[in-house]
Every structure is written in C-alpha cells, then in structure tokens.
Backbone as XML, in Angstrom:
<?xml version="1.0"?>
<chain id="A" units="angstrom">
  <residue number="1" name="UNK">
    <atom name="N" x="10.854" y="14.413" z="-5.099"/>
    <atom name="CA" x="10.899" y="12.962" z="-5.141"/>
    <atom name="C" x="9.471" y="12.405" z="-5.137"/>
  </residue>
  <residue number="2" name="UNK">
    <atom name="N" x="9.333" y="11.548" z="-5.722"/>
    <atom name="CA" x="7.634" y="10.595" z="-6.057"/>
    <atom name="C" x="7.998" y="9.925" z="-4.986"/>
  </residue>
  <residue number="3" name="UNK">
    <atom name="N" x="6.738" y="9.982" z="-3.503"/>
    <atom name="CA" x="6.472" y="8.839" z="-2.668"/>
    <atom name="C" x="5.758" y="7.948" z="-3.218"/>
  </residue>
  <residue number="4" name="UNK">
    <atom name="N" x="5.456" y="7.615" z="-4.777"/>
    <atom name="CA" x="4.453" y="6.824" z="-4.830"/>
    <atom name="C" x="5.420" y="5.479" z="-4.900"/>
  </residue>
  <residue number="5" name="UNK">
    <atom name="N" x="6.572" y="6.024" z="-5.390"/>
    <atom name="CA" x="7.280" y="4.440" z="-5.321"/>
    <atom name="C" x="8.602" y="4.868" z="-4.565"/>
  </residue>
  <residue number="6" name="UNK">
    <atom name="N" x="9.530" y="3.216" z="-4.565"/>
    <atom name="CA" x="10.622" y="3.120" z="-4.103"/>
    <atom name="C" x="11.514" y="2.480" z="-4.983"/>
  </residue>
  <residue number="7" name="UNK">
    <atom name="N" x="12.885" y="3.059" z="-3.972"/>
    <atom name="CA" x="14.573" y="2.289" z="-4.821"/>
    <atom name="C" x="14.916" y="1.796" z="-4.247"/>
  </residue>
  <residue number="8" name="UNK">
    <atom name="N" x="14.778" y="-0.001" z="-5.416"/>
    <atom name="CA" x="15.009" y="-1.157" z="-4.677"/>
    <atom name="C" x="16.544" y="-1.421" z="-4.972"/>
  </residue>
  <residue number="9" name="UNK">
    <atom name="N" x="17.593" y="-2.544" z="-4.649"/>
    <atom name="CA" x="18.332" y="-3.252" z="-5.267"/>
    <atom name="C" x="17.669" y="-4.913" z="-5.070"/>
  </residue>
  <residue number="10" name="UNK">
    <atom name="N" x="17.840" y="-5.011" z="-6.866"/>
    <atom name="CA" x="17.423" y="-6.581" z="-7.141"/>
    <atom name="C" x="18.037" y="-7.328" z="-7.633"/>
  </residue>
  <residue number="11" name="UNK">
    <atom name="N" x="18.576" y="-8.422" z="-7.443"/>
    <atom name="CA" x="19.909" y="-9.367" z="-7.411"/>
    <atom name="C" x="18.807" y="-10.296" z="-8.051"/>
  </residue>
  <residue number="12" name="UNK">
    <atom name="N" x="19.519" y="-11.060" z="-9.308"/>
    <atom name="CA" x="18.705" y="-12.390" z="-9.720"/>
    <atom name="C" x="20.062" y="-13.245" z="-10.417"/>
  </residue>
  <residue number="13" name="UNK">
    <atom name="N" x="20.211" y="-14.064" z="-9.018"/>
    <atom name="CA" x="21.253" y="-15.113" z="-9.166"/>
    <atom name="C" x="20.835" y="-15.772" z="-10.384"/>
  </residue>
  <residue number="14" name="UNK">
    <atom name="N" x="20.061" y="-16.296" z="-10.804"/>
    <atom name="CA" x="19.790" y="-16.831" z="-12.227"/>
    <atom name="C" x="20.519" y="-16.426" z="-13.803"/>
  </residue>
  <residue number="15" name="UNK">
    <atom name="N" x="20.899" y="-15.068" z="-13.538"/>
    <atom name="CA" x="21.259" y="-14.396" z="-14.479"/>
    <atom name="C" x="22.732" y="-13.753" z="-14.169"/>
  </residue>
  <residue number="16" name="UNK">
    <atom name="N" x="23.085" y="-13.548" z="-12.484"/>
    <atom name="CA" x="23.994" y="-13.192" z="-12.111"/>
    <atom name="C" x="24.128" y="-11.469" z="-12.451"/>
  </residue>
  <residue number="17" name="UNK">
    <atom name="N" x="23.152" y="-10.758" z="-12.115"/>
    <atom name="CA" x="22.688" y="-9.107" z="-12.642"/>
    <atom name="C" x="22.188" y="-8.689" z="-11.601"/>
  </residue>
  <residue number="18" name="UNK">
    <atom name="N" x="22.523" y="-7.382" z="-11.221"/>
    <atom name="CA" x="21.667" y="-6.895" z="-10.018"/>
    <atom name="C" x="21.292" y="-5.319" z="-10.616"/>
  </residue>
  <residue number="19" name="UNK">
    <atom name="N" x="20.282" y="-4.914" z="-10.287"/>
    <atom name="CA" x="19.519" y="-3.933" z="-11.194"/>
    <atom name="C" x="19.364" y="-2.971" z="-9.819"/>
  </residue>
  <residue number="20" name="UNK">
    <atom name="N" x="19.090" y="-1.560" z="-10.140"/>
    <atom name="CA" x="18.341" y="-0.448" z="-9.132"/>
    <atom name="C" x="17.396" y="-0.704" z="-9.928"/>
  </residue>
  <residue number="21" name="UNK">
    <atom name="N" x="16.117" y="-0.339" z="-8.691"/>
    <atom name="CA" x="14.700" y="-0.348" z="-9.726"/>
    <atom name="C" x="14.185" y="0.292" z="-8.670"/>
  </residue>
  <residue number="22" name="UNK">
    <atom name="N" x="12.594" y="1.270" z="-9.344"/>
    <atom name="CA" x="12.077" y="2.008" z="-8.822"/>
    <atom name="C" x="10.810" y="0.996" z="-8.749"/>
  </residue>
  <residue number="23" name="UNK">
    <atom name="N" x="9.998" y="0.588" z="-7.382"/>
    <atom name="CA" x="8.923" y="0.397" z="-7.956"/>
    <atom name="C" x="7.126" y="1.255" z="-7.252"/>
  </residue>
  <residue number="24" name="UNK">
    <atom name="N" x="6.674" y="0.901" z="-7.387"/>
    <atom name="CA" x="4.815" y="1.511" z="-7.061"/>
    <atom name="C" x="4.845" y="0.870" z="-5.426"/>
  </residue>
  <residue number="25" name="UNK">
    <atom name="N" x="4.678" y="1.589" z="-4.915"/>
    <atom name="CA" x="4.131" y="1.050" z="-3.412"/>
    <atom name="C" x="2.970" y="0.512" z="-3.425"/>
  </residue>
  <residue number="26" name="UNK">
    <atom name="N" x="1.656" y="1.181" z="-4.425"/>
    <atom name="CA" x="0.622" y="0.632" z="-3.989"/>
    <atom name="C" x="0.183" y="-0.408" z="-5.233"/>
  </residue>
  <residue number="27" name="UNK">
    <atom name="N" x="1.540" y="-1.173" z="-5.399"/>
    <atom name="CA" x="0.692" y="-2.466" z="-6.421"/>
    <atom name="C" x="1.223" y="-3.847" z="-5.194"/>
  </residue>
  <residue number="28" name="UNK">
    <atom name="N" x="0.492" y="-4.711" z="-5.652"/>
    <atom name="CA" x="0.696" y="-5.854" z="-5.120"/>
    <atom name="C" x="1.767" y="-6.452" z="-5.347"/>
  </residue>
  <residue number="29" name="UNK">
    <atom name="N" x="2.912" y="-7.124" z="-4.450"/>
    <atom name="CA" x="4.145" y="-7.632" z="-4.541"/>
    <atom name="C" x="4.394" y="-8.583" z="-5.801"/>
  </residue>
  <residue number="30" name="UNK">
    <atom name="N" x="2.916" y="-9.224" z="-6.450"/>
    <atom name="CA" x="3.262" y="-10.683" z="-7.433"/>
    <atom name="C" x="3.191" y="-9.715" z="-8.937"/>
  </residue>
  <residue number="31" name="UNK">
    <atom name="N" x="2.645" y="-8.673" z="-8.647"/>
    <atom name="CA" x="1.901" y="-7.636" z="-10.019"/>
    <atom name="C" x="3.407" y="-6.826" z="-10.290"/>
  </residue>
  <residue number="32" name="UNK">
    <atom name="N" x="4.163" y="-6.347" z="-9.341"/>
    <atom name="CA" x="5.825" y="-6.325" z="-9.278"/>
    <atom name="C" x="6.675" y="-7.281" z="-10.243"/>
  </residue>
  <residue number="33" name="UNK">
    <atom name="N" x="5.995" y="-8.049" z="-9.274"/>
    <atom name="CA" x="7.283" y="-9.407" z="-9.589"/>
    <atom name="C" x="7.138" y="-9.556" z="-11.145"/>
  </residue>
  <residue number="34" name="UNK">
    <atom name="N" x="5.992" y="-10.080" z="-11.666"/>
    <atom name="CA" x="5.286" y="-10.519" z="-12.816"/>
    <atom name="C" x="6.217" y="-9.107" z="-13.911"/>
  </residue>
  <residue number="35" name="UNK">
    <atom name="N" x="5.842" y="-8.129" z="-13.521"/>
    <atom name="CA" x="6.307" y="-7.039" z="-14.601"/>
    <atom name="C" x="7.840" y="-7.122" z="-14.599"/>
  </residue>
  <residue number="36" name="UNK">
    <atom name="N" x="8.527" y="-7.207" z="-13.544"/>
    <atom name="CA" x="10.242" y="-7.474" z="-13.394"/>
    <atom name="C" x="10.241" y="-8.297" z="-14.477"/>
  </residue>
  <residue number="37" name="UNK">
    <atom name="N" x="9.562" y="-9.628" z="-14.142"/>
    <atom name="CA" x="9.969" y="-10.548" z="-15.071"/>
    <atom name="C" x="9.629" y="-10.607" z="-16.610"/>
  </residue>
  <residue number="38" name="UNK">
    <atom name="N" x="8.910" y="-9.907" z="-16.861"/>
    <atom name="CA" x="8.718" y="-9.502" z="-18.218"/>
    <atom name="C" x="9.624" y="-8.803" z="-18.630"/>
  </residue>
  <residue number="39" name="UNK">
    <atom name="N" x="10.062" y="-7.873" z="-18.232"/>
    <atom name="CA" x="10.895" y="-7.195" z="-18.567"/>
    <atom name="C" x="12.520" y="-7.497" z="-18.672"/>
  </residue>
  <residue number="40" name="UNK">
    <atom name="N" x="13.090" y="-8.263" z="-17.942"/>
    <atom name="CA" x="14.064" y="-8.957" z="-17.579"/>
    <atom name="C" x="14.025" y="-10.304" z="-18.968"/>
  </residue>
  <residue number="41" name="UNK">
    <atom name="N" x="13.134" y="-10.782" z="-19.526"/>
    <atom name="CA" x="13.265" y="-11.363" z="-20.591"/>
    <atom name="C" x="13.325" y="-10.714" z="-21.724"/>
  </residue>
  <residue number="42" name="UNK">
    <atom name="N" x="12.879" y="-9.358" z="-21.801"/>
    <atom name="CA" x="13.249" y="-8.661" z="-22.820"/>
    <atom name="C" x="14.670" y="-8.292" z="-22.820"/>
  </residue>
  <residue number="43" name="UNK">
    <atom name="N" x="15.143" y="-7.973" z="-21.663"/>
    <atom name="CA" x="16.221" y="-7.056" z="-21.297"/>
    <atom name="C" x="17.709" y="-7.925" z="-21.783"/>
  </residue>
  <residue number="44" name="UNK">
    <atom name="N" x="17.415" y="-9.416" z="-21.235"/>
    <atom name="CA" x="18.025" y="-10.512" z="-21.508"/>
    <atom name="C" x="18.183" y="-11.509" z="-22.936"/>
  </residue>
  <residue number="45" name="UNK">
    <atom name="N" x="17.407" y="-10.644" z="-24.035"/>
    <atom name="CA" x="17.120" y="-11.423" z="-24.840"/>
    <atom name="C" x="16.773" y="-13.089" z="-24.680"/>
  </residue>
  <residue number="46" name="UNK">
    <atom name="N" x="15.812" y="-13.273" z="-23.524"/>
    <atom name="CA" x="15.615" y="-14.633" z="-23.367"/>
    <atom name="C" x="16.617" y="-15.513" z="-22.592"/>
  </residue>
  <residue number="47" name="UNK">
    <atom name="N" x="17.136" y="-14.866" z="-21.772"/>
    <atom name="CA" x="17.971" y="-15.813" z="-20.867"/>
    <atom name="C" x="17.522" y="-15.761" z="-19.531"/>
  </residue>
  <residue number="48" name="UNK">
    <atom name="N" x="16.646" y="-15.245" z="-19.313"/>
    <atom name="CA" x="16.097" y="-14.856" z="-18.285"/>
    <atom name="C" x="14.812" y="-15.915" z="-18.467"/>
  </residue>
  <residue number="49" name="UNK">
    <atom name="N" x="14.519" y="-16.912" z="-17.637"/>
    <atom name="CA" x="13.144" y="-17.786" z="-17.787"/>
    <atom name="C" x="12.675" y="-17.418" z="-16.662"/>
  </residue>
  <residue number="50" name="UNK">
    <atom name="N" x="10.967" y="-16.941" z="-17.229"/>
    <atom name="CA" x="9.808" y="-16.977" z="-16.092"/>
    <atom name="C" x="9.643" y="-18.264" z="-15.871"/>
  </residue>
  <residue number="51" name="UNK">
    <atom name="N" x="9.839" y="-18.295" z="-14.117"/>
    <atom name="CA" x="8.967" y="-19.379" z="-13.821"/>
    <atom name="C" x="7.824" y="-19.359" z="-12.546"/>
  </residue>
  <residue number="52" name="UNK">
    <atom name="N" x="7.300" y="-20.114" z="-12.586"/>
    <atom name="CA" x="5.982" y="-20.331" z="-11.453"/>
    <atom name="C" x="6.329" y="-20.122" z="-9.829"/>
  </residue>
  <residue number="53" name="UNK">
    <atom name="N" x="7.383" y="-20.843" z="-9.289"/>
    <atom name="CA" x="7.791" y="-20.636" z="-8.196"/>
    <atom name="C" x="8.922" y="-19.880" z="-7.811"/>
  </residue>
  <residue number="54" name="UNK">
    <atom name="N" x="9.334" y="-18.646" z="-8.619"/>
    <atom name="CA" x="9.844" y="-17.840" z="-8.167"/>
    <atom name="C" x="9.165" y="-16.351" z="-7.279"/>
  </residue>
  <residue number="55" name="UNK">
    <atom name="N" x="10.307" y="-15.833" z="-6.224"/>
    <atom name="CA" x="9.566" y="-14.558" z="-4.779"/>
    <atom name="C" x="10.608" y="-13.701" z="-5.014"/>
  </residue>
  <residue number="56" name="UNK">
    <atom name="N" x="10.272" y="-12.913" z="-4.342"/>
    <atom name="CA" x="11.091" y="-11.868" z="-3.815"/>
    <atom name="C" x="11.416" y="-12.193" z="-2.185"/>
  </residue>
  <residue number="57" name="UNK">
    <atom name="N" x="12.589" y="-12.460" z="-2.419"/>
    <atom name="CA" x="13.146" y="-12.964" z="-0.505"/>
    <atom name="C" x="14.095" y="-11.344" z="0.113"/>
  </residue>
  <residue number="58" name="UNK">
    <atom name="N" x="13.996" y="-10.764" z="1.189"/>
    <atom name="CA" x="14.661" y="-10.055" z="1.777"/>
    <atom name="C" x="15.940" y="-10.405" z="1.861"/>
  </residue>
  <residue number="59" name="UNK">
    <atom name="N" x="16.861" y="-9.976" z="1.379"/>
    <atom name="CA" x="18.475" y="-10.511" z="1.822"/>
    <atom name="C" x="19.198" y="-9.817" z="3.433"/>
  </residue>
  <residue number="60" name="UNK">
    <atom name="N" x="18.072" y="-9.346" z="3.841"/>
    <atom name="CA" x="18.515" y="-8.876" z="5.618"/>
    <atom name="C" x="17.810" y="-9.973" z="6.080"/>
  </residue>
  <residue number="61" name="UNK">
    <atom name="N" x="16.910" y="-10.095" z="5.821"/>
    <atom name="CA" x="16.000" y="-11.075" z="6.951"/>
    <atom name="C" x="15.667" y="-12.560" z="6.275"/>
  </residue>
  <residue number="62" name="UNK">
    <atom name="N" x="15.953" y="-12.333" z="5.157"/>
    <atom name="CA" x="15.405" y="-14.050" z="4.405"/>
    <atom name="C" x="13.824" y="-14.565" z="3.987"/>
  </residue>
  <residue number="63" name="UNK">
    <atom name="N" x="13.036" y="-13.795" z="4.397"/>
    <atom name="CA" x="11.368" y="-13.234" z="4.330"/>
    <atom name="C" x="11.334" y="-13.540" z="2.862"/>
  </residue>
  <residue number="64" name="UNK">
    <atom name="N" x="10.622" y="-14.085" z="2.523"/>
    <atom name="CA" x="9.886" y="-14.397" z="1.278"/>
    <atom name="C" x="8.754" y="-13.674" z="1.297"/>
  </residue>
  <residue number="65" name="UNK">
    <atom name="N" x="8.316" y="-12.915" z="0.827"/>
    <atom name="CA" x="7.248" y="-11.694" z="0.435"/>
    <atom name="C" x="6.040" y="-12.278" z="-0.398"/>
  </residue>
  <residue number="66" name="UNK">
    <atom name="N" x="5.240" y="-11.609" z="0.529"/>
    <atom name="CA" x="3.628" y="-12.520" z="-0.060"/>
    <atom name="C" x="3.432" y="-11.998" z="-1.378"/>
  </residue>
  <residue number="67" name="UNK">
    <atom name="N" x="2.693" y="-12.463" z="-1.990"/>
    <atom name="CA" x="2.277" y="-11.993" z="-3.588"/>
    <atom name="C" x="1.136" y="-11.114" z="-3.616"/>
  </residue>
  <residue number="68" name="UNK">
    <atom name="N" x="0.760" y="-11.682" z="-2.317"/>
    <atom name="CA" x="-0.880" y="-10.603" z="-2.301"/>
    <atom name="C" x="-0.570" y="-9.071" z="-1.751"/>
  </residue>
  <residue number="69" name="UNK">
    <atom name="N" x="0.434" y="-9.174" z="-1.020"/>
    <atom name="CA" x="0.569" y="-8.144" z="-0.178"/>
    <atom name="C" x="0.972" y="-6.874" z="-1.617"/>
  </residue>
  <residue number="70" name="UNK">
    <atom name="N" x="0.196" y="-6.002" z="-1.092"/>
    <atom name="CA" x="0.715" y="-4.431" z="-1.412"/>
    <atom name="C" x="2.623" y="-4.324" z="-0.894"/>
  </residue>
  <residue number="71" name="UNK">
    <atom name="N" x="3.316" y="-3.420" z="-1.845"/>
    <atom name="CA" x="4.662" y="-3.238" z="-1.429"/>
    <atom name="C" x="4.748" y="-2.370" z="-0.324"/>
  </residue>
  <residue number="72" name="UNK">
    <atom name="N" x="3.904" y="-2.002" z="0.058"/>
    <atom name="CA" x="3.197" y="-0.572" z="1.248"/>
    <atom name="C" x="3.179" y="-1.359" z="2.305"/>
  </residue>
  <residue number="73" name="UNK">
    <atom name="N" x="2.993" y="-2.513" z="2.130"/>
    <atom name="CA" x="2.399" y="-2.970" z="3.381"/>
    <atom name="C" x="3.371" y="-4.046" z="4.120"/>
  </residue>
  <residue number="74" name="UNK">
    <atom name="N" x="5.024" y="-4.093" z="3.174"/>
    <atom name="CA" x="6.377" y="-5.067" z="3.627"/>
    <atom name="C" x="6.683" y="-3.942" z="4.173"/>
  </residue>
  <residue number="75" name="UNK">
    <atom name="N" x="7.769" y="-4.938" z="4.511"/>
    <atom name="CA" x="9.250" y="-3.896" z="5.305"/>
    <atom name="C" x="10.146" y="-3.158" z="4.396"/>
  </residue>
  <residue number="76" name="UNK">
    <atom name="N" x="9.328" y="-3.215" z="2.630"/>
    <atom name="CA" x="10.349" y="-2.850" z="1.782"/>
    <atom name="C" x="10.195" y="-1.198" z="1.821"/>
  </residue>
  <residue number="77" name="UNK">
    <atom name="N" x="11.366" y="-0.415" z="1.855"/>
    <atom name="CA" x="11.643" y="1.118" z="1.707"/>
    <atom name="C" x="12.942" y="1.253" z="0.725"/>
  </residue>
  <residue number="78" name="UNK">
    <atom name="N" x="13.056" y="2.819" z="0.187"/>
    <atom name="CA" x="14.354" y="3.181" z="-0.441"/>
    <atom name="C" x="15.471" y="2.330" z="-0.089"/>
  </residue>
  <residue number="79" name="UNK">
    <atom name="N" x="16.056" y="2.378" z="-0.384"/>
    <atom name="CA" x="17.264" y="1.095" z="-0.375"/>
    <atom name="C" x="17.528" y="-0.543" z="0.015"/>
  </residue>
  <residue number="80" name="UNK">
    <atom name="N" x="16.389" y="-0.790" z="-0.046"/>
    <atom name="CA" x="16.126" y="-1.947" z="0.133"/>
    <atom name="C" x="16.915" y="-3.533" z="-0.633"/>
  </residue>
  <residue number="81" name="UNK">
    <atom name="N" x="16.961" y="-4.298" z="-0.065"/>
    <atom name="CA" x="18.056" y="-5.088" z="-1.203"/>
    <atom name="C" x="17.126" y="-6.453" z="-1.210"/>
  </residue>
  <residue number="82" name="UNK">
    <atom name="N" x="16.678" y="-6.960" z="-2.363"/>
    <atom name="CA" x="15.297" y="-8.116" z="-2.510"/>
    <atom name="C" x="16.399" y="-8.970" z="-3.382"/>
  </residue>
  <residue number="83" name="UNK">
    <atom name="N" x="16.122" y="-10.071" z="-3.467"/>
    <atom name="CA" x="16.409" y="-11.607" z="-4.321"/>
    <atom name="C" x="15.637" y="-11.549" z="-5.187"/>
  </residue>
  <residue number="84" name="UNK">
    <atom name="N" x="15.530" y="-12.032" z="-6.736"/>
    <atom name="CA" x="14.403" y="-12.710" z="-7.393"/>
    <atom name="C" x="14.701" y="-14.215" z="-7.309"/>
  </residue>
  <residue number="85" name="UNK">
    <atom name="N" x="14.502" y="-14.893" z="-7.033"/>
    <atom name="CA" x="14.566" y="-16.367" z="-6.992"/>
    <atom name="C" x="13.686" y="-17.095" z="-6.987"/>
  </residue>
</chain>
C-alpha cells in the first residue's frame, strides 16, 4: 500500500455524486481541492461549476479544512468522509 496518500469518500451535493478518491498527503488541502475540481468538470461534462468559495467540510465534525494546510497535517486518514461544498 502507498502511505504517500489516502482513501477519501467525497460527497458533492451540487452534483448529487459521491466518489472514493485517493489523495497525496503531502499537498496542500486547496492544491486537492483545485485538482478535484478540475477534474469533476471534465468528469461531468460541465455540470459541475468551479467556484471561489467552495471547502472541504468534515461530515463527522463539520470542520471546514484550511486551504493552506498540508492533508498530513488534518484529521483526514483512510476512510475518511469530506463534503465539497
């Protein structure tokens, strides 16, 4: 198994889709986010809109996750269950 990353579950009420995803521990939470969302507009053929004030919120705790922070450095591990919103 690669410790370099983890398996998330990611729910994006926007689209009503929840994805497994593997991601990098040692990138920054917004450098995550940013690539989800690129990808998620491809994936969606465009139904999926980037926008500016969307996080990643914890669905145990409700924590909105800094952008600066490294994923190393949340409470996020293997099975983890995140929001895009």
């Amino acid at each position: 198994m690669n410790k370099n990353k983890i398996l998330v579950e990611l729910s994006i009420p926007s689209i009503e889709k929840t994805y497994d995803l593997y991601i990098p521990i040692n990138k920054k939470i917004g450098t995550v986010k940013n690539l989800i969302e690129e990808a998620l507009v491809d994936l969606t053929d465009h139904a999926y809109i980037i926008k500016e004030d969307t996080n990643f919120f914890s669905t145990e705790t409700g924590e909105i996750y800094n952008v600066n922070s490294t994923v190393m450095d949340t409470d996020l591990e293997n099975g983890s269950k995140i929001i895009l919103m």
